[in-house]
N, C-alpha and C positions, 0 to 999 in steps of 0.2 A: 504494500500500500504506500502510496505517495509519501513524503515527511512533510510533515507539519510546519510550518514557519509562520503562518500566521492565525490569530484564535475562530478567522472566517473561514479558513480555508474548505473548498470541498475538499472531500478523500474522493476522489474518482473513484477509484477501486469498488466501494462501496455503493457509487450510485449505479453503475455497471449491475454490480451484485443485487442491488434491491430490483433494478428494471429487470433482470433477467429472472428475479424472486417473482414479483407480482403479474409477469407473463406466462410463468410456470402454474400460479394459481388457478390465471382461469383456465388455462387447456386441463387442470386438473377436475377443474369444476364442470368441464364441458365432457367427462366420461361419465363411467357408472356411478349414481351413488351408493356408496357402498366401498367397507374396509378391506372389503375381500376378494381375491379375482374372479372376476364376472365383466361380460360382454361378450366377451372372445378375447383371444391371444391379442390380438392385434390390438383392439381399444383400449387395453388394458397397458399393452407396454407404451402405446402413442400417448396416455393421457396421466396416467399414474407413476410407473413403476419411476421414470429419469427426472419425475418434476417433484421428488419427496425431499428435496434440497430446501423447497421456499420458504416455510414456516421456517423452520431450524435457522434460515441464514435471516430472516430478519430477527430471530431473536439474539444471532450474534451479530448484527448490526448494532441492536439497540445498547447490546453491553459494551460494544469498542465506544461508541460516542457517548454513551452515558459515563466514562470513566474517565473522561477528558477534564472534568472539575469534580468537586469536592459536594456531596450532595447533600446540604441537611435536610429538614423536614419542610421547608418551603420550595425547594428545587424540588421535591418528590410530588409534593402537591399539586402543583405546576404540571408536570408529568403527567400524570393521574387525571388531571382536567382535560388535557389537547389530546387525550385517548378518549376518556369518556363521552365527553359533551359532542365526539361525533359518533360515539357508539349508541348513545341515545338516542339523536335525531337519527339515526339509520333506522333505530329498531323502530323508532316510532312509525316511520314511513312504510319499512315491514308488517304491521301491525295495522296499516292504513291501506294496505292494497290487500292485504288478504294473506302475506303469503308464508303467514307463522305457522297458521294450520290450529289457532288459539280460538276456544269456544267462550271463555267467559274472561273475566275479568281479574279472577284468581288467575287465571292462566295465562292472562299476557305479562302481569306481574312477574310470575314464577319466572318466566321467561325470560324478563326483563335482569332479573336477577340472578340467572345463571347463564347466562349470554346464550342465549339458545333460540330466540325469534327466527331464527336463523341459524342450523347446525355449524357453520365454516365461523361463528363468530366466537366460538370457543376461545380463539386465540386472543380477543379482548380478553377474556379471564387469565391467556397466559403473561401477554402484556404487562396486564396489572400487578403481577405475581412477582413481575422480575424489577419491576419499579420500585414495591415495596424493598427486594432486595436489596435493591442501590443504597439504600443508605443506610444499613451499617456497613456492605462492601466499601463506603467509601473512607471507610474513618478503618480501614486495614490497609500495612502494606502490599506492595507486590508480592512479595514471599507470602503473606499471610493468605494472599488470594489465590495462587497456587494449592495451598496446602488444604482449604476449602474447596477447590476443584476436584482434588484427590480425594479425601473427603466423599463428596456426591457422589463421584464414580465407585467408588466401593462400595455405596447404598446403592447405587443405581442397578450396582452385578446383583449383590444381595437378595435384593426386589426382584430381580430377573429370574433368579434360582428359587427364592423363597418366597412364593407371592404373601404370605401373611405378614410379610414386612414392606408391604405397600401402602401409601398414606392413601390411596384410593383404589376402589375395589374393581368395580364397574366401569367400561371405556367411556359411558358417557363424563366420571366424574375424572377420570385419567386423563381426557383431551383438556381437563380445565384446571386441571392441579400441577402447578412448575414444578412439583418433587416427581412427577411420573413421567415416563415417556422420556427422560435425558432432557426434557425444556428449558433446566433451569442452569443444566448443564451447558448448552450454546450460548447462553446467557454469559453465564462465568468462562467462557472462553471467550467471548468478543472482548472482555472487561482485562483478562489477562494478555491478550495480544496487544489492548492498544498501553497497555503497562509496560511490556517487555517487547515491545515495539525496535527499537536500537538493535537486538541484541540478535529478533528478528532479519532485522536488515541487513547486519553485520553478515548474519549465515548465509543468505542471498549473494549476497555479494564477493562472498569465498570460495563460496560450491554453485553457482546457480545451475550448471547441469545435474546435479545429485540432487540439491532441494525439487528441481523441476520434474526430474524424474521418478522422484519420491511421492512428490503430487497426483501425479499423473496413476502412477501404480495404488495408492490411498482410493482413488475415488472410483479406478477400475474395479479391484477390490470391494469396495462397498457399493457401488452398482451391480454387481454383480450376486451380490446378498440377497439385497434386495432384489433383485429380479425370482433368485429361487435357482440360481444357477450352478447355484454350489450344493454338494452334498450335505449341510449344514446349512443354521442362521443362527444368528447372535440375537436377535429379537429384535427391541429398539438400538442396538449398535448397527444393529444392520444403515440403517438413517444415519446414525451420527457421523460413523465413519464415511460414510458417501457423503455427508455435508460439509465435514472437516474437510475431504479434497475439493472438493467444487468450491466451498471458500478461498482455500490455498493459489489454485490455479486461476480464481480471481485475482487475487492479490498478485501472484508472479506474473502473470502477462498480460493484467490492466491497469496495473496502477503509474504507470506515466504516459496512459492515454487518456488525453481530456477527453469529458462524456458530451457526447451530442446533445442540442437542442432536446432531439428523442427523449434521448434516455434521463437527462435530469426531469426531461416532465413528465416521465415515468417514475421517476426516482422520487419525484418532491408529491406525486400525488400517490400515490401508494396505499395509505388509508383509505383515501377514498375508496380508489378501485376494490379495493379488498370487500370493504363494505355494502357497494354496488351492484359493482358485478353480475353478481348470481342472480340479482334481478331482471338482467336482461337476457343471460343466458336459459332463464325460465322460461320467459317468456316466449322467445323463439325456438325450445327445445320440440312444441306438439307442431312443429309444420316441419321440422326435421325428421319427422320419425317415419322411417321407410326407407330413408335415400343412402344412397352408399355412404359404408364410415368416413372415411376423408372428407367427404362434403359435409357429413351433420357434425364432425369435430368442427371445421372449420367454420364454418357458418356458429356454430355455437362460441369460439374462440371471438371472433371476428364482431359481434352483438355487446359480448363480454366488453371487452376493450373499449371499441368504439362508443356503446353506449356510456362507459364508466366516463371515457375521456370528455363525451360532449357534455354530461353532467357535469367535470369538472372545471369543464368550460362555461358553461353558464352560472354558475356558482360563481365563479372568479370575475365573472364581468359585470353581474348585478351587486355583487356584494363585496366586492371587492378584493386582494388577495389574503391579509389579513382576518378580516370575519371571515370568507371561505374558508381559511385553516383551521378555524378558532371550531366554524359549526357544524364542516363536514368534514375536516381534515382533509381539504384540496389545496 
């Protein structure tokens, strides 16, 4: 990832990584719904098995920048609001088209408080998980953040091996708990790279054919987990380790290419999209159904995006770029 020299700086690398996150989302949202493989071979590897990078890499997005300063209890608050206040107005407008599947009022409630108006908004719950985090992560050293990373990965095997030592039982409550799944784990890896970031660079810069091909071999490896193509899986390592190289291979051969037009207004709208989205891909999903896979992927891809992008295009031009951030996260 680029170096730092001024407190504005973008990290390229990063916006790279987030655009290439929130475009993985929706081809992920325009296949089966569903944890498990189904459609066919083919839907399944086009839309799932190479896009399970996107979640994980914006939660080590969130921890390399959130480690940049020192967080007290008013930096987290802060946080906390420019996630919710557009987690709200989304669920509210979910809740206003119909498309929660909510009968009563006890039930949009419920909903509302388990981020669920919408299954994919889980990650609001893990968001918020890793915010709280931040601050006492921030009042530790580097060394000390390390040794916390070490730490969850031991519970995380633990949990893996023992589920009765899982903070959460049921995958509905495991997509929303940052102790489950390694979430809070890419968490604390974004927060320790941008820590030991130098030391980072230093190895780069010693080895880059060995770091590169280290990268390169990490995320074959855990593509390859995930896919089921090994005699073996790790569970949720299967993901990490595939996220860990797709991070890495961002960082070595994007971070001294400035991010296009594109991609920073992929990058800087990201919440939004995440949040949208799946409302346009719904919507175009019943005139898809029939046509060949590549077409209803695409055509569902292509709704997703587009429709996300011109919401947050109009958003930004009636309300300007500020309140757009503030009320939609555009």
């Amino acid at each position: 990832m680029s170096r730092e020299t001024t407190p504005n700086e973008r990290w390229h690398a990063l916006d790279h990584l987030k655009a290439a996150a929130i475009v993985a989302v929706v081809i992920t949202h325009s296949g089966p719904d569903t944890v498990v493989p189904s459609g066919g071979a083919l839907t399944w590897a086009l839309t799932k098995t190479w896009t399970v990078f996107q979640v994980p890499s914006f939660l080590f997005v969130s921890g390399f920048l959130y480690a940049r300063r020192a967080g007290g209890r008013d930096v987290m608050l802060a946080r906390l609001v420019r996630v919710l206040v557009p987690y709200l107005v989304a669920s509210g407008v979910v809740q206003l088209v119909g498309a929660s599947g909510a009968r009563t009022p006890a039930e949009v409630v419920e909903q509302l408080l388990t981020a669920s108006s919408l299954g994919i908004y889980y990650y609001v719950a893990l968001a918020c998980g890793c915010i709280l985090v931040s601050w006492p992560l921030a009042r530790l050293s580097r060394t000390a953040v390390v040794v916390v990373w070490v730490a969850y990965l031991a519970y995380s095997v633990a949990a893996l091996v023992r589920p009765e030592l899982r903070t959460a039982k049921d995958f509905f409550w495991m997509a929303r708990d940052p102790l489950s799944l390694f979430a809070v784990g890419f968490f604390l890896s974004g927060w320790a790279a941008r820590w030991w970031l130098p030391e980072l660079q230093r190895l780069r810069r010693s080895a880059p054919n060995a770091v590169l091909a280290a990268a390169v071999c990490v995320t074959a490896f855990g593509l390859a987990l995930d896919a089921g193509l090994l005699p073996f899986s790790w569970g949720w390592f299967n993901r990490a380790i595939y996220t860990h190289g797709v991070v890495a291979l961002f960082a070595l051969l994007l971070a001294g290419r400035p991010a296009g037009p594109g991609v920073r207004l992929l990058s800087d709208a990201t919440l939004a999209l995440y949040l949208y989205h799946l409302l346009f891909v719904l919507a175009v999903r019943p005139f898809l159904d029939g046509v060949p896979v590549l077409i209803a992927i695409a055509g569902q891809v292509l709704a997703g995006l587009a429709g996300g992008m011109a919401l947050v295009w109009a958003v930004r031009r009636f309300l300007g770029r500020e309140r757009a951030r503030r009320w939609f996260g555009a």
